[in-house]
Wavefront OBJ file of the C-alpha trace (Angstrom):
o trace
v 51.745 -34.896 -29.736
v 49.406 -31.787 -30.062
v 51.187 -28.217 -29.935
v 49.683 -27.450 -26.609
v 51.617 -24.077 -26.857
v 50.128 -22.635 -29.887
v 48.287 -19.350 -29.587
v 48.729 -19.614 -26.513
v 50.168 -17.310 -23.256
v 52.577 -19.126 -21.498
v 54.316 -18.196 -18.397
v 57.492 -20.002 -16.485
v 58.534 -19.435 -13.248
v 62.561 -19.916 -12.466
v 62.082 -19.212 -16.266
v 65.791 -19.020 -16.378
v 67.074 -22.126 -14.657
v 67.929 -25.328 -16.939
v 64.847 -26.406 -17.217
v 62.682 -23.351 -17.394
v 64.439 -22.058 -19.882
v 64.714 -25.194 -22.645
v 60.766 -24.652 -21.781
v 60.520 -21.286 -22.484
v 62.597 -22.406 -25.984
v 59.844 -24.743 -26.567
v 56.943 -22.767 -25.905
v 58.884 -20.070 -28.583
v 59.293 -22.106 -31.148
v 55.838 -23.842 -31.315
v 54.199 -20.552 -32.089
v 53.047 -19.332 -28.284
v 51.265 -16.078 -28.730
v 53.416 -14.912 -26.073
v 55.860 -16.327 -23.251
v 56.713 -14.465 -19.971
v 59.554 -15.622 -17.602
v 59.485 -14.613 -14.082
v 62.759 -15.365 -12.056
v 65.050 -13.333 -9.751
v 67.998 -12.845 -11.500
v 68.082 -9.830 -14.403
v 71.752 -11.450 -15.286
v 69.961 -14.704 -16.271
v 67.405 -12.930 -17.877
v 69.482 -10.959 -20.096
v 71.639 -13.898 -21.033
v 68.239 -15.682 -21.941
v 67.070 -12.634 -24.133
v 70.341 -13.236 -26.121
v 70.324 -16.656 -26.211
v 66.729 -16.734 -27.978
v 67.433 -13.682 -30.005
v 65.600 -10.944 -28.184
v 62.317 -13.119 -29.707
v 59.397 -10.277 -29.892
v 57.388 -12.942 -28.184
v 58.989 -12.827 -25.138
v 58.343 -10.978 -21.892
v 60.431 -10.943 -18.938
v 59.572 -9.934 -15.516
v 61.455 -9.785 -12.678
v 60.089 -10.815 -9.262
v 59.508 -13.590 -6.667
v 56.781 -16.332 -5.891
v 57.055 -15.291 -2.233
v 55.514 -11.855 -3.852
v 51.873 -12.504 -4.173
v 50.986 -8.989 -5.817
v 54.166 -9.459 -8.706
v 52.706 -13.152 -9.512
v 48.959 -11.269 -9.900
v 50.631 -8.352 -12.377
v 52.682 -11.842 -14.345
v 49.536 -14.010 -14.256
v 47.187 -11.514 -15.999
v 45.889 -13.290 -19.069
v 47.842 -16.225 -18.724
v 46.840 -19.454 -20.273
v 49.466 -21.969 -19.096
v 52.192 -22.126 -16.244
v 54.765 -24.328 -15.949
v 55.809 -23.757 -12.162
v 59.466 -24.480 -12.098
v 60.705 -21.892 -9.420
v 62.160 -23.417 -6.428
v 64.978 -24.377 -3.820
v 66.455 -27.586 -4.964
v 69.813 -27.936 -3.232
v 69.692 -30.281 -0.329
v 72.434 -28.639 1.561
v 70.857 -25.396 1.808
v 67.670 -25.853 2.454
v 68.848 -27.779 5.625
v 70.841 -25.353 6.900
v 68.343 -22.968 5.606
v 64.870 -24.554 6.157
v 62.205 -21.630 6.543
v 63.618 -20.211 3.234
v 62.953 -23.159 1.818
v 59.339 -23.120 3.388
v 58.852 -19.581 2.166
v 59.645 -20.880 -1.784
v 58.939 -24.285 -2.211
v 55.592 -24.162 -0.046
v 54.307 -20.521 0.752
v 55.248 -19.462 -2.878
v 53.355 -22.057 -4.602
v 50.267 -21.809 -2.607
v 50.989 -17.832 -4.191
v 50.965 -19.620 -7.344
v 48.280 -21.744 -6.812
v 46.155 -18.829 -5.658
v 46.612 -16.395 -8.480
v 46.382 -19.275 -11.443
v 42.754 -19.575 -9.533
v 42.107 -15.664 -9.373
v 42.877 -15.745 -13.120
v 41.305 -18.514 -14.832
v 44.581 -19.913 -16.379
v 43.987 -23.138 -18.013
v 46.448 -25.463 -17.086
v 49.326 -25.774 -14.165
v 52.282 -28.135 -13.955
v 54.258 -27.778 -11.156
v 58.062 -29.331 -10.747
v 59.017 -31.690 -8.320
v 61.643 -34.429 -7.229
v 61.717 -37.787 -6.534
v 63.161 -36.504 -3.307
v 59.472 -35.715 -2.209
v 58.886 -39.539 -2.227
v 59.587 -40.430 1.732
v 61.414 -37.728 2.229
v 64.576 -37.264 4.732
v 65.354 -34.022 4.456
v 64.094 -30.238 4.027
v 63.785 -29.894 0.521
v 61.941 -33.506 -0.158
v 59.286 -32.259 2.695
v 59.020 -28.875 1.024
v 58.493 -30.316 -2.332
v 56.379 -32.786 -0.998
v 54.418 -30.505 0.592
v 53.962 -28.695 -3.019
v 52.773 -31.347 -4.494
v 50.086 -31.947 -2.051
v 49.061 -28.295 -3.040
v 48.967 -28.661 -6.169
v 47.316 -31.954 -6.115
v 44.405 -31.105 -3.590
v 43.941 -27.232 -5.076
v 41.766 -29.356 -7.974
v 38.813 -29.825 -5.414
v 38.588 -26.201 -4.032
v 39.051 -24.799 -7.690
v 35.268 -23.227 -7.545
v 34.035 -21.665 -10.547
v 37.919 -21.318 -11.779
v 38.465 -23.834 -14.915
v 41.829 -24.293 -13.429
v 43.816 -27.787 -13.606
v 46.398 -28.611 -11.515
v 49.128 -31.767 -11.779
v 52.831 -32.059 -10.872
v 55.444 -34.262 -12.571
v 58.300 -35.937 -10.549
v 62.087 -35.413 -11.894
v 64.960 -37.474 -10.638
v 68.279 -36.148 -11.001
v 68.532 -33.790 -14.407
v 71.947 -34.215 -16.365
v 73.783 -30.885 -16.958
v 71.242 -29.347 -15.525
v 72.682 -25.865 -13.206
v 73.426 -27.108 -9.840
v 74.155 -30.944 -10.967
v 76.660 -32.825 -10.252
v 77.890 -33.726 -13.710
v 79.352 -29.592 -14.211
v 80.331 -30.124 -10.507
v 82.375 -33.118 -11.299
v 84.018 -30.889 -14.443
v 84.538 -27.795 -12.174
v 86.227 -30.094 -9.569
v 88.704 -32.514 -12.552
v 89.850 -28.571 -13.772
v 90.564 -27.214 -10.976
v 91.315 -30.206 -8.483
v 92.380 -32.810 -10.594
v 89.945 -35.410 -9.172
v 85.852 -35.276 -8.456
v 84.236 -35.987 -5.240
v 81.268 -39.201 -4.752
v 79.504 -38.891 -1.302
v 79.417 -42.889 -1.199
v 80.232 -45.526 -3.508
v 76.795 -47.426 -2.960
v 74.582 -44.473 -3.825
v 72.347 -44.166 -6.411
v 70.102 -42.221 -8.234
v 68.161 -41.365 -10.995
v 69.100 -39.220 -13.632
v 67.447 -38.082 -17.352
v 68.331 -35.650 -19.978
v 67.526 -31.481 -19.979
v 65.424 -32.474 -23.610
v 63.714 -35.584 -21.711
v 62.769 -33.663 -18.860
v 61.129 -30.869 -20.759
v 59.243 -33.884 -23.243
v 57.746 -34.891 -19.757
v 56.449 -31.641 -18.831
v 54.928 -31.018 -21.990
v 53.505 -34.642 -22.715
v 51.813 -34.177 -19.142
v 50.675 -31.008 -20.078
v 48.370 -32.332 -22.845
v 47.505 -35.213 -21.448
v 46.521 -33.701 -17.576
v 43.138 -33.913 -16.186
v 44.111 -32.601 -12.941
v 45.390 -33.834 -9.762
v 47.974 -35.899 -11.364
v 51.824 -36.643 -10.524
v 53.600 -37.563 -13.736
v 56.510 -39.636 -13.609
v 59.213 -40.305 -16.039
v 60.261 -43.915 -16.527
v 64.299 -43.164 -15.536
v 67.181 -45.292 -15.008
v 68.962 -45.440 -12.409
v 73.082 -45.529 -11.762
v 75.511 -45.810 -8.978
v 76.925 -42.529 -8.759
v 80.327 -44.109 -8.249
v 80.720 -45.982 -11.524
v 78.499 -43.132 -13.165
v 81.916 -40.730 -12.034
v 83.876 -43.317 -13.436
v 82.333 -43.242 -16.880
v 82.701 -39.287 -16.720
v 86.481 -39.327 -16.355
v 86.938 -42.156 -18.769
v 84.793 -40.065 -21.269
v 85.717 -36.366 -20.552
v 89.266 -37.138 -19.174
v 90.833 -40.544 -21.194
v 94.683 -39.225 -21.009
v 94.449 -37.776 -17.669
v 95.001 -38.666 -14.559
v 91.523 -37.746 -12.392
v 91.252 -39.369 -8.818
v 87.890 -40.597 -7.561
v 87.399 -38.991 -3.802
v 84.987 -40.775 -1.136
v 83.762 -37.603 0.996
v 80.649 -39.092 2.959
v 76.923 -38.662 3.062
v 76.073 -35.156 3.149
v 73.049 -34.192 5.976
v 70.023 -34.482 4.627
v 71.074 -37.087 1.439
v 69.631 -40.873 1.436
v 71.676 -43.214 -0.278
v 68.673 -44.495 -2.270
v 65.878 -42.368 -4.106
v 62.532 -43.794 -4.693
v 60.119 -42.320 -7.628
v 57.038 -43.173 -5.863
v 55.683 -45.639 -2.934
v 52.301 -46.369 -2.581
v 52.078 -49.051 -0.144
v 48.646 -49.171 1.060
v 46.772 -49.642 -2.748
v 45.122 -46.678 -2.443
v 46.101 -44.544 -5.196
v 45.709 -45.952 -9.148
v 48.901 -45.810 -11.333
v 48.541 -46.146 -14.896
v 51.877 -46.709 -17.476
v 52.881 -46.657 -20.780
v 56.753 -47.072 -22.476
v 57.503 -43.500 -20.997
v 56.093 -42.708 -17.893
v 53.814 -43.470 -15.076
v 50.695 -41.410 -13.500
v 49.803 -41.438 -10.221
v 46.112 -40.554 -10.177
v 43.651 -38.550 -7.730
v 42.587 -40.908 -4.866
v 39.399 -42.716 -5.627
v 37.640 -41.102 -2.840
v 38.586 -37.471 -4.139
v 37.531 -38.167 -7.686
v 33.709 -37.055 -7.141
v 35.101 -33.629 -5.973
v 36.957 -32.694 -8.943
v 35.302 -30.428 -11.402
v 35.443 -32.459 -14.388
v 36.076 -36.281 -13.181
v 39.456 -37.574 -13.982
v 38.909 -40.181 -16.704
v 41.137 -43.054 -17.976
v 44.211 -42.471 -20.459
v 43.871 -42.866 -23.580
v 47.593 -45.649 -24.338
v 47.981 -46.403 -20.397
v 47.285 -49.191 -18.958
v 46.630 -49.592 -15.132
v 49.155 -51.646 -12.775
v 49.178 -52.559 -9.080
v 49.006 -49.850 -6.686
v 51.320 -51.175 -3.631
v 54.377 -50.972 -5.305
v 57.673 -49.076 -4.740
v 60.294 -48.223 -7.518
v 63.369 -47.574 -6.144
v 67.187 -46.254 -7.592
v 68.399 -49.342 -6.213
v 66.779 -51.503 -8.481
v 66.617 -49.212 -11.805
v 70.540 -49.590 -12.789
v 70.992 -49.282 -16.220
v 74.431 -48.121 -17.629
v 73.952 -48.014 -21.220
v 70.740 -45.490 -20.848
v 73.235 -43.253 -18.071
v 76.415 -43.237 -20.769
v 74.395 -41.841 -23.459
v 72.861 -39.659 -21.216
v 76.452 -38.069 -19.751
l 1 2 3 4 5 6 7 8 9 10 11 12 13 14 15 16 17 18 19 20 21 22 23 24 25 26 27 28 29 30 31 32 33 34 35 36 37 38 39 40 41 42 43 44 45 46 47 48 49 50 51 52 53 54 55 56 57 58 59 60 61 62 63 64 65 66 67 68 69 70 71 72 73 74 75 76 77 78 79 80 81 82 83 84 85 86 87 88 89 90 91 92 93 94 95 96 97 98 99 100 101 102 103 104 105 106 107 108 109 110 111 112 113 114 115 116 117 118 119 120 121 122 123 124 125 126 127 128 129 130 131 132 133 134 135 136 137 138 139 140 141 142 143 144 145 146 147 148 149 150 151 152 153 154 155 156 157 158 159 160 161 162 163 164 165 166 167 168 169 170 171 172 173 174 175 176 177 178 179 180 181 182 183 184 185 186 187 188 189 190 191 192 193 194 195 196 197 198 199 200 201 202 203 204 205 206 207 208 209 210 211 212 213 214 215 216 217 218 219 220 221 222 223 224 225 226 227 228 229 230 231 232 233 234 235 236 237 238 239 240 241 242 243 244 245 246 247 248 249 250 251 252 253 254 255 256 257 258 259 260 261 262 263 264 265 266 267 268 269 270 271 272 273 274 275 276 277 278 279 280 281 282 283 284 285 286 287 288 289 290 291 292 293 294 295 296 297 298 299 300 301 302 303 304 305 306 307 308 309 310 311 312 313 314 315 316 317 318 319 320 321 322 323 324 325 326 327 328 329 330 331 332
C-alpha cells in the first residue's frame, strides 16, 4: 500500500475517539509532515499527547464541527481529513434527535464546506452500517452524511477536492461498545446484559477499521462508500464467548433486557435493490460507486479499480446471513 500520509498535513476530527486516534497514530508514524486533532474534550486530548509522546508533529485544537469559523482556522493548509467526529449512540440521539442533526448532518456539511474553501486533497468521512435502511435517528443522520459527502463531488467547482465515505459495522473495543460494556457490567454486576438473543451484527477490529480508512484513502476517486467485508455474530452467543474467555472460573449470568428504541435486530451493510448503483469487490472490501448518471458531473470521472472486480448491483448483505464465529473469537 502507498504511504498516503507522508509529507503530508493531516487532520482528524473526534481525533480522540477509538478510531480517530489509532488514525492519528498512523498518520504519526508514517512520516505526516504534521497531524492536527480537533475534538471537544481537552481531557482526551491531553491523554492522547501522552500516549504518543508529546510527538512534535502533532497539533491539537480544541473546537466543534457545529463551529464553522474553528473548522476554517483547523483546515488551513490541510491536505487530508479523515472526518470521524460524530454522535454514534443510538439511545441518545433518539431521545436527543436535533443534536444529532446539528453533528452528524449540519457539522459535516461545515466540513464539507471548508475542505472546499481550502483545497484539501482528499476527504473520508465515517459512517455505519446503521445508515443502510435506517430505523432510527442516528442511521438517518449518518445517512444523511453520506449523501453529503457523496453528492459534494459534483458541486466541487474549481476545488480539487475528493470526497468518499466508508461504512463501519460494529468496532470491537472501540469507546462506547458493547464489549467494555459487557466488562463494566461482569465487575460490577456479576452478569452482562443482550437486548435479544436473535440479534446480530457486525463487528471488526480498532486495527481493521483504521486499514479500511486508509486503503480507501489511496484508492478513492470520489463519491465512493467503502465497505469492509465483516462477519457477522449473534450477539447472544458472541456474550457467551466473552464470559467463557474473560470470565472461565466465574460465575457471569447472561440477562435478556429487550430491544432498545431505535435498535433493529438485523443490520444490513448495503441494499441496492433497484441495480442502479455499480459495486465492485475484492478479498477485503466492497465499493459502492457514483451512480452512472452522476459520473459525467464529477471533475475527474470515476474510473475502474485497479484488483476489483464488478458484481450484481440488486443485492442486499445482511448480519443475518454473515455469521461467522471463528473470525468474531479472534476478534474479542
Amino acid at each position: 500500500m502507498n504511504n498516503i500520509f507522508k509529507g503530508k498535513t493531516v487532520l482528524v476530527t473526534g481525533g480522540t475517539g477509538s478510531i480517530g486516534s489509532e488514525l492519528v497514530r498512523q498518520a504519526l508514524i508514517s512520516n505526516a509532515r504534521a497531524v492536527r486533532v480537533l475534538s471537544r474534550d481537552e481531557n482526551k486530548q491531553y491523554d492522547l499527547l501522552e500516549k504518543l509522546g508529546h510527538s512534535k508533529k502533532l497539533r491539537m485544537f480544541i473546537g466543534d464541527i457545529r463551529d464553522k469559523d474553528r473548522l476554517d482556522l483547523a483546515f488551513r493548509g490541510a491536505d487530508i481529513v479523515l472526518h470521524a467526529a460524530a454522535m454514534k449512540h443510538v439511545p441518545f440521539c433518539e431521545y436527543n434527535p436535533f443534536e444529532a442533526v446539528k453533528t452528524n448532518i449540519i457539522g459535516s456539511q461545515n466540513v464539507i464546506e471548508v475542505a472546499l474553501k481550502n483545497n484539501v486533497e482528499k476527504v473520508i468521512a465515517i459512517s455505519t452500517d446503521k445508515a443502510t435502511r435506517p430505523q432510527n435517528v442516528m442511521g438517518v443522520s449518518k445517512l444523511m452524511m453520506e449523501k453529503l459527502f457523496t453528492n459534494a463531488n459534483f458541486y466541487a467547482g474549481s476545488s480539487c477536492t475528493k470526497f468518499s465515505c466508508v461504512r463501519f459495522g460494529n468496532v470491537a473495543w472501540a469507546r462506547g461498545s458493547v464489549l467494555p460494556l459487557w466488562k463494566r457490567q461482569a465487575d460490577l454486576e456479576k452478569r452482562i446484559k443482550v437486548t435479544n438473543g436473535d440479534m446480530t451484527r457486525f463487528f471488526m477490529s480498532i486495527e481493521e477499521a483504521c486499514k479500511l480508512v486508509i486503503e480507501s484513502l489511496t484508492i478513492a476517486q470520489g463519491g465512493e462508500i467503502f465497505i469492509f467485508k465483516m462477519p457477522a455474530v449473534r450477539l447472544i452467543e458472541m456474550a457467551e464467548m466473552f464470559v467463557k474467555k474473560y470470565y472461565p472460573k466465574k460465575n457471569i449470568k447472561i440477562k435478556l433486557t429487550g430491544i432498545r428504541s431505535g435498535e433493529k435486530m438485523h443490520e444490513e451493510l448495503f441494499c441496492t435493490d433497484d441495480g442502479s448503483e455499480e459495486i465492485f469487490e475484492n478479498s477485503r472490501m466492497f465499493i459502492i460507486a457514483p451512480k452512472k448518471e452522476a459520473r459525467g458531473s464529477l471533475k475527474s470521472k470515476v474510473s475502474r479499480y485497479p484488483g476489483f472486480k464488478k458484481i450484481a448491483s440488486d443485492i442486499n448483505l445482511s448480519s443475518k446471513g454473515s455469521i461467522d464465529i471463528k473470525k468474531i473469537r479472534a476478534i474479542i
